[in-house]
C-alpha positions as CSV (number, residue, x, y, z in Angstrom):
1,X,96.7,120.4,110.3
2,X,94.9,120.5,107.3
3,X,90.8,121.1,106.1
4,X,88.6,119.3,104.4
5,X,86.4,122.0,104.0
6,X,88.8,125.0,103.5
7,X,86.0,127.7,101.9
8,X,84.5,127.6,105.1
9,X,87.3,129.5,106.7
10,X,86.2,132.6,104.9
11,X,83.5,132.4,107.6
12,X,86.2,133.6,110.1
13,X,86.4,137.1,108.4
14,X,82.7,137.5,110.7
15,X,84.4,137.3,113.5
16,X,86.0,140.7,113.5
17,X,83.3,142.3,112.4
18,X,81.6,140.8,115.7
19,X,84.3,142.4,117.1
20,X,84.3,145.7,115.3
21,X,80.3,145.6,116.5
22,X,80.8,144.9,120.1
23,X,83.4,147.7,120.1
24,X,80.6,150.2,118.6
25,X,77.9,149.0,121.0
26,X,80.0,149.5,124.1
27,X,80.8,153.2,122.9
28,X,77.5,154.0,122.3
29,X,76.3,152.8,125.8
30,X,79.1,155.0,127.0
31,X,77.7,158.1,125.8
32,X,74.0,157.2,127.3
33,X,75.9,157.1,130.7
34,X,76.6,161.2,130.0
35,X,73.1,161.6,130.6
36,X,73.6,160.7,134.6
37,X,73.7,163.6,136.6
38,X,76.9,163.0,137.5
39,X,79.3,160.5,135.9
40,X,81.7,159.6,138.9
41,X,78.5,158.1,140.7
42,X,78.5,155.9,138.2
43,X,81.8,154.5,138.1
44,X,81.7,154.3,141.8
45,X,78.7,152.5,141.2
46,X,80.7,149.9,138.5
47,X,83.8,149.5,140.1
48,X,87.2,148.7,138.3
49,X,85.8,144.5,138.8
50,X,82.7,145.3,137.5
51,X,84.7,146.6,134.3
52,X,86.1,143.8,133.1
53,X,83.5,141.4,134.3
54,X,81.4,143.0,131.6
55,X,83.7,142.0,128.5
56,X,84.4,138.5,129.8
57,X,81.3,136.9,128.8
58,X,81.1,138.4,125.1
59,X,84.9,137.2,124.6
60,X,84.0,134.1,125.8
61,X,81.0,134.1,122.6
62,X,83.1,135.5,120.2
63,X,85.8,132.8,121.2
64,X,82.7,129.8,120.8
65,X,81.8,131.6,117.5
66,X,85.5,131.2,116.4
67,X,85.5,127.4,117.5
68,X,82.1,126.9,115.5
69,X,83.4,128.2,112.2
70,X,86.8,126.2,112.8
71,X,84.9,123.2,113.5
72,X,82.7,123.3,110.2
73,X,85.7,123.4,107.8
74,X,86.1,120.1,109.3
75,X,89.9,120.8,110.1
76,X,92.3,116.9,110.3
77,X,95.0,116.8,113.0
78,X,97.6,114.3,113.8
79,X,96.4,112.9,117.4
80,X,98.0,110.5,119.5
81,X,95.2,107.3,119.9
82,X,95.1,104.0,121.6
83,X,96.4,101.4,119.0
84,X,94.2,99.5,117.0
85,X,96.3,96.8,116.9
86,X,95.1,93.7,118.4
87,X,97.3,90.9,118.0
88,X,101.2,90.8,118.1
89,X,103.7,87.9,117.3
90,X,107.0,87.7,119.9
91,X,109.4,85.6,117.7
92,X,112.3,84.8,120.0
93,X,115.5,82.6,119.1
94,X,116.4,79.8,120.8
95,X,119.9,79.6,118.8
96,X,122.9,78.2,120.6
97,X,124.3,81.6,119.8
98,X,121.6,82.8,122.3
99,X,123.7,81.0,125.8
100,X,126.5,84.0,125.0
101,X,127.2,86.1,128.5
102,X,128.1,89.2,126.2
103,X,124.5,90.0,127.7
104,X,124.3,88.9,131.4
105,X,123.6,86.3,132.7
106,X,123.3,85.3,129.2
107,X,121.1,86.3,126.6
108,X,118.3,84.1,126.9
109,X,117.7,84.7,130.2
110,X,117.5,88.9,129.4
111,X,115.3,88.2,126.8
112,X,112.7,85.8,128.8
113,X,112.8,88.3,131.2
114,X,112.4,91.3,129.0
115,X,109.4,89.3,126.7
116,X,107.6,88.5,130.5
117,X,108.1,92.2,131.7
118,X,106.4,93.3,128.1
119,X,103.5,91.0,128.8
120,X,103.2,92.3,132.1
121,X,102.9,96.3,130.7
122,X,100.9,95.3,127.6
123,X,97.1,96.2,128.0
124,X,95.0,93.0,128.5
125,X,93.1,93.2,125.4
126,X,96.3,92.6,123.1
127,X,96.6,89.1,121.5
128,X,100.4,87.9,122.1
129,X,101.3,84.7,120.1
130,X,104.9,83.5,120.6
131,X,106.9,82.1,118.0
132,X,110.3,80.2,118.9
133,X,113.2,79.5,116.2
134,X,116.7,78.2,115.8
135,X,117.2,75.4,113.3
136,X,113.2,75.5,112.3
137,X,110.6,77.9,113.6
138,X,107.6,76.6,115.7
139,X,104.7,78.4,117.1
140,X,104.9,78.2,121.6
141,X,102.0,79.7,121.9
142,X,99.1,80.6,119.7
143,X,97.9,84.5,120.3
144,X,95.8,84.6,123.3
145,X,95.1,87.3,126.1
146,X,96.2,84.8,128.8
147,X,99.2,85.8,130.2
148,X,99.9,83.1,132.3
149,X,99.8,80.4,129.5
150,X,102.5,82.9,127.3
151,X,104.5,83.2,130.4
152,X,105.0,79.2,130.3
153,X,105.6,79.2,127.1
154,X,108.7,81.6,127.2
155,X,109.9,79.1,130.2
156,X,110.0,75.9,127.9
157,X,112.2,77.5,126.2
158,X,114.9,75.1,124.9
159,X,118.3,76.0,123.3
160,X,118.8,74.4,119.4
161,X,120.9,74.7,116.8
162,X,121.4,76.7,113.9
163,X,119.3,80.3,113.2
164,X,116.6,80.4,110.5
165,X,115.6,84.4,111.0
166,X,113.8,84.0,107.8
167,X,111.4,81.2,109.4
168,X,110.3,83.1,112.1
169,X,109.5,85.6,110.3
170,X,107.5,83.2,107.5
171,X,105.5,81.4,110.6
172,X,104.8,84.5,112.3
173,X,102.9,85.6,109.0
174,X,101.1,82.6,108.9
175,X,99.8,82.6,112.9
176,X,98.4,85.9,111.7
177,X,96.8,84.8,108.6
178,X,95.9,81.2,109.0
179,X,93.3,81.2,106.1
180,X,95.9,82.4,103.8
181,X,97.9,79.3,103.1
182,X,101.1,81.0,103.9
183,X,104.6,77.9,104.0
184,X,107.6,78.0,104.2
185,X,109.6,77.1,101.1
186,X,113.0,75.7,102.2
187,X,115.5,75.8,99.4
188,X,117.5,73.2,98.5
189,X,115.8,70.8,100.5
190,X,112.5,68.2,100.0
191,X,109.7,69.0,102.8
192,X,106.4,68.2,101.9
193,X,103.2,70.0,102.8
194,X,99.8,69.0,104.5
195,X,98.7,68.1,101.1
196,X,101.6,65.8,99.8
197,X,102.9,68.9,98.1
198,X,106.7,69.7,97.8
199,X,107.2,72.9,99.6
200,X,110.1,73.5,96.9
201,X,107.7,74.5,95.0
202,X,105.6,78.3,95.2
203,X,103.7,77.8,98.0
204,X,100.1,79.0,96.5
205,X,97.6,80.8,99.2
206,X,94.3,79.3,99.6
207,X,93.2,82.9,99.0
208,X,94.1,85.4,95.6
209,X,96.5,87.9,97.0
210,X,96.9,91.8,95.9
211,X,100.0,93.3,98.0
212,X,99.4,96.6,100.3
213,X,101.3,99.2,101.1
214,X,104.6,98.6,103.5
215,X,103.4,99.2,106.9
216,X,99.9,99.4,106.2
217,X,98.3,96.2,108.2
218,X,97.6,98.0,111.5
219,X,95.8,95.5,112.8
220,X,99.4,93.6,114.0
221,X,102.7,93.5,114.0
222,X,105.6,91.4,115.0
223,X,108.7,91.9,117.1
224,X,111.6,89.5,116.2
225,X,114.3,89.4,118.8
226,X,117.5,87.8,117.8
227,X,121.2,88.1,117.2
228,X,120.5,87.9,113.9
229,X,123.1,85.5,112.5
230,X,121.0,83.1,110.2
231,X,122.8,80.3,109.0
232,X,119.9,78.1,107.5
233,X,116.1,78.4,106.3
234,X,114.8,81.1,104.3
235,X,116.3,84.4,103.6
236,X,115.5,86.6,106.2
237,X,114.9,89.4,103.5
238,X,112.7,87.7,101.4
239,X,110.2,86.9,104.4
240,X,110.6,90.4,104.9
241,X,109.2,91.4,101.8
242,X,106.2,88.8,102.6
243,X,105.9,90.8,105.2
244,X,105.9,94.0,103.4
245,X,103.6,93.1,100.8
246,X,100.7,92.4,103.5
247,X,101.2,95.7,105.0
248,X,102.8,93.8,108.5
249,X,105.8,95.5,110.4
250,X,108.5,93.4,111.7
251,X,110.2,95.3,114.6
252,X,113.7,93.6,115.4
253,X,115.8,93.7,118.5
254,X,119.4,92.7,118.1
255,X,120.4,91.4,121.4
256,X,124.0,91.2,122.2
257,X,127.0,92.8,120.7
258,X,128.5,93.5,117.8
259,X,132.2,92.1,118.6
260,X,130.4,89.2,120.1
261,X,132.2,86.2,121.8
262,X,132.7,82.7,121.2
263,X,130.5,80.3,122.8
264,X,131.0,76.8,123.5
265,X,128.0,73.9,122.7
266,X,127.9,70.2,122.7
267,X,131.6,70.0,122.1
268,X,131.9,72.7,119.3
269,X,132.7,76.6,119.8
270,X,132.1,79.4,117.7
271,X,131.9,83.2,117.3
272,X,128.7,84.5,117.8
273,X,128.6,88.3,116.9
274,X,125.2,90.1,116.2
275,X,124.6,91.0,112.3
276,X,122.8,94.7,112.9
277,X,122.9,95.0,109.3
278,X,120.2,92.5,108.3
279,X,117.8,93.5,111.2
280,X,117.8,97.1,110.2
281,X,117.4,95.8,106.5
282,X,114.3,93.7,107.5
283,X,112.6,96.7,110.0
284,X,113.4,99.0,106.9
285,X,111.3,96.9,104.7
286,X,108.9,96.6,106.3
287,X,108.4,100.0,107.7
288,X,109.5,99.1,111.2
289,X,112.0,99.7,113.5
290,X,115.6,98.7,114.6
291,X,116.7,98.2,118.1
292,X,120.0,97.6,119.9
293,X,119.8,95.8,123.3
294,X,123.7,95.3,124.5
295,X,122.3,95.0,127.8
296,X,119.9,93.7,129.6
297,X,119.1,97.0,131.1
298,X,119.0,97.8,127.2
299,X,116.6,95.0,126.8
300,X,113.7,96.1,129.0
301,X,113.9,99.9,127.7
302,X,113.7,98.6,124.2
303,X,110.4,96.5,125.5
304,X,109.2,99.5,127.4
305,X,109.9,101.7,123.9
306,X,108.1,98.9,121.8
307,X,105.2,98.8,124.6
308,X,104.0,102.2,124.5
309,X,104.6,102.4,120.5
310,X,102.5,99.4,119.8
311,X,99.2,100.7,122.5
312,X,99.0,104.2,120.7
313,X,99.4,105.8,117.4
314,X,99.8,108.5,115.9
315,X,96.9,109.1,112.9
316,X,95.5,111.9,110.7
317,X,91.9,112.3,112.7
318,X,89.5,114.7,112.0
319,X,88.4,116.8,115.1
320,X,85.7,119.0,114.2
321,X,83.6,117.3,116.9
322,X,85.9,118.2,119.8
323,X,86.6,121.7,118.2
324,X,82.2,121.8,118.5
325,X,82.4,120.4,121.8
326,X,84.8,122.9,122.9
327,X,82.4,125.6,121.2
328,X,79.6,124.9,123.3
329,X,81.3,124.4,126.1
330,X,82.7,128.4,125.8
331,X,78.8,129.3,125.3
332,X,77.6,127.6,128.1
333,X,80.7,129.7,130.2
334,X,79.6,132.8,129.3
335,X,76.2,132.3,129.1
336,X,76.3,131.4,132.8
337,X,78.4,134.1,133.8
338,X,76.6,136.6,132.4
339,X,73.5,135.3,134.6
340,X,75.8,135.1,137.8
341,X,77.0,138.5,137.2
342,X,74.4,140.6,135.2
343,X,71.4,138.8,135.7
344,X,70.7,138.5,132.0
345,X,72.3,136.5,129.4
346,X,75.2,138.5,127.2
């Protein structure tokens, strides 16, 4: 915790002299009580209850003072807040790498079921837009708070060849910023944009662009889940630094296992082991996280995990209105139990 205002904390140095005060007041009302005839009747008369009751209420002032003073040094605290992030992107692979049982049944399957379970926890006002890839990268399903249509989207799911990691992660960026003329730029080979224009050339944004901070974009995120083994498209850790530079994190979840296994597809086989070192180099970048999922029972915890990180957050908040709240709540207390009890306030 830190102030905004820190010379107000000298304002604290009143509070024991309050206390200092209270202490003098209640000695000097002790000796007026010598003046009874006899000084038992009067502590009969008060009671060991009746001698506490008395201080309660003045604590309780001194302790709302305290708050007050706190409270207008305007102190900042790290609180835990619903997420202001309001859309995110699930790209999933669709790679024939993605039918290995390493993961049962096989890892498809865990994953649609993981992604539908994460829908299913995720509050309703999240945007989820679902981006599939193997050989290209396609958008399923643009963000929308309808569950139902991003549940049939994850079971059209389709298995294709190759992995472009990198091309998910290029079209994810550009379902969140559609304005901003984001392309992909596939080396090596002659695509042609929208406008006639070869996309082997810089793709240039509709929009001047000044990077941000890593991590900074809080507005959405995206969660890649993949084995990671990209064999065509982009490089996976140059759209991560796309990614970077507009401040959007890219959590990934490898899915499978490291020693892998080989697979067999439309009369070729290969081995299909998951390449942890890329993912964590792409959440790193980006200022995300890595996950492992060898499991399916791995799977959902890492969704669960990645639900409750993504609906709260942890920021620097300033709380000199609930330490003020919690002020005259404390004066209202003793105020009122110093009617109940005494009759009189304080």
């Amino acid at each position: 915790m830190h102030f905004l205002w820190p010379q107000f904390l000298w304002l604290l140095l009143a509070v024991p002299l309050l206390v200092a005060l209270y202490v003098w007041l209640m000695r000097r009302k002790k000796k007026n009580t010598l003046r009874y005839a006899s000084l038992s009747i009067v502590k009969e008369a008060m009671g060991a209850g009746q001698s506490v009751r008395r201080h309660i209420p003045p604590v309780l002032f001194l302790l709302a003072i305290a708050a007050m003073l706190v409270a207008a040094a305007r102190p900042v605290a790290v609180v835990t807040l619903p997420s202001s992030q309001q859309t995110i992107i699930l790209a999933m692979d669709v790679s024939g790498s993605m039918r290995a049982t390493d993961v049962q049944p096989n890892r498809l399957v865990a994953a649609q079921e993981a992604a539908k379970k994460f829908l299913a926890d995720l509050p309703r006002t999240v945007k989820v837009g679902i981006v599939a890839f193997a050989g290209s990268a396609q958008v399923a399903q643009l963000p929308t708070v309808n569950r139902e249509d991003l549940v049939t989207a994850i079971d059209r799911f389709q298995l294709q060849r190759a992995t472009a990691t990198g091309n998910a992660i290029v079209i994810s960026l550009a379902t969140l910023f559609p304005d901003a003329g984001i392309e992909l730029q596939q080396m090596g080979q002659q695509r042609f944009g929208p406008q006639g224009r070869s996309l082997n050339e810089p793709p240039k944004e509709k929009k001047e662009f000044t990077p941000v901070a890593p991590g900074s974009y809080t507005s959405a995120a995206i969660i890649m889940l993949t084995d990671g083994q990209r064999t065509t498209g982009v490089d996976p850790l140059e759209a991560a630094k796309m990614a970077a530079d507009r401040g959007v994190r890219v959590y990934t979840v490898g899915i499978g296992t490291v020693d892998g296994e080989t697979i067999g597809f439309e009369g070729w086989s290969m081995r299909v082991r998951l390449d942890e070192e890329t993912l964590k180099s792409i959440a790193n970048k980006t200022q995300a996280e890595y996950y492992y999922a060898g499991t399916a029972a791995d799977l959902n915890k890492v969704y669960e995990t990645l639900s409750s990180r993504l609906t709260v957050e942890k920021k620097e908040t300033e709380i000199a209105g609930l330490l003020a709240l919690l002020a005259a709540a404390l004066a209202l207390v003793s105020a009122g139990l110093s009617v109940l009890w005494f009759n009189r306030i304080l």
